[in-house]
C-alpha positions, 0 to 999 in steps of 0.5 A, a space after each residue: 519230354 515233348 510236352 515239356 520241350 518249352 522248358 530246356 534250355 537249349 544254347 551253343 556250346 560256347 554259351 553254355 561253358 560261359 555259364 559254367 565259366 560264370 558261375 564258378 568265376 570266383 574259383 577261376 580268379 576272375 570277377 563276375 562282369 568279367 568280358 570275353 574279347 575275340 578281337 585278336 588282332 587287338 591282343 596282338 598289338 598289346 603283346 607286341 607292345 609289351 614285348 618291346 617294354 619289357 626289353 627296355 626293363 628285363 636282362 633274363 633269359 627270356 629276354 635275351 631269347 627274344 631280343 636275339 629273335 627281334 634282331 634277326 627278324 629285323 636282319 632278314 627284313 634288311 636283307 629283303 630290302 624292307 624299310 625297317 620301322 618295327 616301332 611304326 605300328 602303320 609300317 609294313 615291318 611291324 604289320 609282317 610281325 603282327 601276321 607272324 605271330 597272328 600265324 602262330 595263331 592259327 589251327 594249322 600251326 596248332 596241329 602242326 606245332 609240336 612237329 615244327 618246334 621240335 624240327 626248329 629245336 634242331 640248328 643242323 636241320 634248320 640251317 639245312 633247310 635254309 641252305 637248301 632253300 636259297 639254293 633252290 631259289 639262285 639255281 632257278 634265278 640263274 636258269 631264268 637269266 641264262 635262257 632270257 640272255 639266250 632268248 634276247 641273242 637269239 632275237 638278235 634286235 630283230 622287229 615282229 616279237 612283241 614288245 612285252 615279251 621282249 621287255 620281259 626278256 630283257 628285265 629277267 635277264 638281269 641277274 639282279 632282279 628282284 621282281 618277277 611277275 609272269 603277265 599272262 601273254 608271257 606266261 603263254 609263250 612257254 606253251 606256245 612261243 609263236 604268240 609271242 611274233 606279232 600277228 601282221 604279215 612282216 613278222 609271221 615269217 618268224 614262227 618258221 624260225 625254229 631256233 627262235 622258237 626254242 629260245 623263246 619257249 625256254 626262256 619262257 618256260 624257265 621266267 615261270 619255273 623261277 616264279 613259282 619256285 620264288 613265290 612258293 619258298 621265299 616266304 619260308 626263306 624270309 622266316 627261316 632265318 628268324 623263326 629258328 631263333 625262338 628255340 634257342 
C-alpha cells in the first residue's frame, strides 16, 4: 500500500459526494454542468422575492398562512417604532426579515427545531411566554424609572454629582424611554456610587451623604438590571408575536 500511495485519490468528503452526485446527475434529475452555490444570502432574498409574488397569485392555505405571518411581522415592527419598507430590499425592515429566516437557517435552530416548533404548535405556551416576557420587561422599566425618580429627588439640584450620571438619572426616569444604554461611568456607580460625586474639594463632602449614596447605588443598580433585562429578552419579545404565526 505505500509503494502505490501515488495512486489513491485522496479528497474532502464534501468533493467526493460531488463526484457521486455527478455521476448519477441523470437519476438525480439534474444536468451534468449543474453548479453548487453557497451564496445563501443570495437565496435568501430570491425566496423572499418569491414569497411577496406568490401573494399577489396564490388564495391557498399556504398563502393565507403566510400572509397572516407577513402582517404580524410587519405589526411588531410598527409597534417597535421601525419604518416599515419590507419591499426596500436596503431598508432595515426587509434586512430584519432576511436575518430571521437566515436564523432559521442556522445549526442551532436545526438541532433545536423539532423542540421549538412543537413549542410554537401550542398558542397557550405561547401567548404565555409572551405575556411573561412584556411583564418582565414593564416590571424592570418601571423599577429602573421609580429609583432614578428617587435618585434624581435625592440629589435635590445639588452641585458635585457628575453631570453624566445626573443626565443619566434624569433620561431613565422618564417612564417612556426607549433607549437604554448603560456608558461605563454609570454602570460603575452601582458598585460604587461615590464615583459618581465629583473628585474637587466642594463636593467630596457628598460621599458622607448616606442617603445620597443609597439612592444613587439603587438607581444605578436598578438602569443596569432593566438593560440586561431588555437587551436579553426584547429580541424574543419582538419575534414572539410573529414566529408563532407560522404554526397556525
Amino acid at each position: 500500500m505505500l509503494f502505490d500511495y501515488g495512486f489513491f485519490a485522496v479528497s474532502t468528503i464534501d468533493s467526493f459526494f460531488q463526484q457521486v452526485l455527478r455521476t448519477f446527475a441523470r437519476e438525480a434529475d439534474l444536468t451534468g454542468n449543474y453548479e453548487v452555490d453557497l451564496d445563501n444570502d443570495g437565496l435568501i432574498d430570491l425566496a423572499i422575492a418569491q414569497i411577496f409574488r406568490s401573494l399577489e397569485f396564490k388564495n391557498d392555505t399556504d398563502t393565507r398562512r403566510t400572509a397572516m405571518w407577513l402582517a404580524e411581522f410587519l405589526r411588531a415592527r410598527m409597534m417597535n417604532g421601525d419604518t416599515v419598507e419590507l419591499f426596500n430590499r436596503n431598508s432595515e425592515l426587509f434586512r430584519s426579515l432576511h436575518r430571521f429566516i437566515k436564523n432559521t437557517l442556522n445549526e442551532t435552530f436545526t438541532i433545536h427545531s423539532d423542540a421549538l416548533m412543537a413549542f410554537l404548535a401550542d398558542p397557550q405556551a405561547t401567548a404565555t411566554l409572551a405575556k411573561a416576557i412584556s411583564e418582565r420587561i414593564a416590571s424592570a422599566k418601571a423599577a429602573m424609572t421609580d429609583q432614578c425618580r428617587r435618585a434624581v429627588a435625592a440629589i435635590g439640584g445639588r452641585e458635585g454629582v457628575k453631570q453624566l450620571v445626573v443626565s443619566a438619572l434624569t433620561k431613565y426616569a422618564d417612564a417612556s424611554v426607549r433607549d437604554i444604554k448603560i456608558s461605563d461611568t454609570f454602570r460603575a456607580v452601582a458598585s460604587d456610587p461615590s464615583t459618581a460625586v465629583k473628585k474637587d474639594k466642594k463636593s467630596l463632602h457628598l460621599r458622607d451623604d448616606g442617603a445620597l449614596m443609597a439612592a444613587l447605588a439603587d438607581a444605578a443598580d436598578a438602569a443596569v438590571e432593566c438593560h440586561n433585562v431588555v437587551r436579553a429578552l426584547k429580541p424574543i419579545d419582538r419575534n414572539i408575536h410573529f414566529l408563532d404565526c407560522s404554526v397556525l
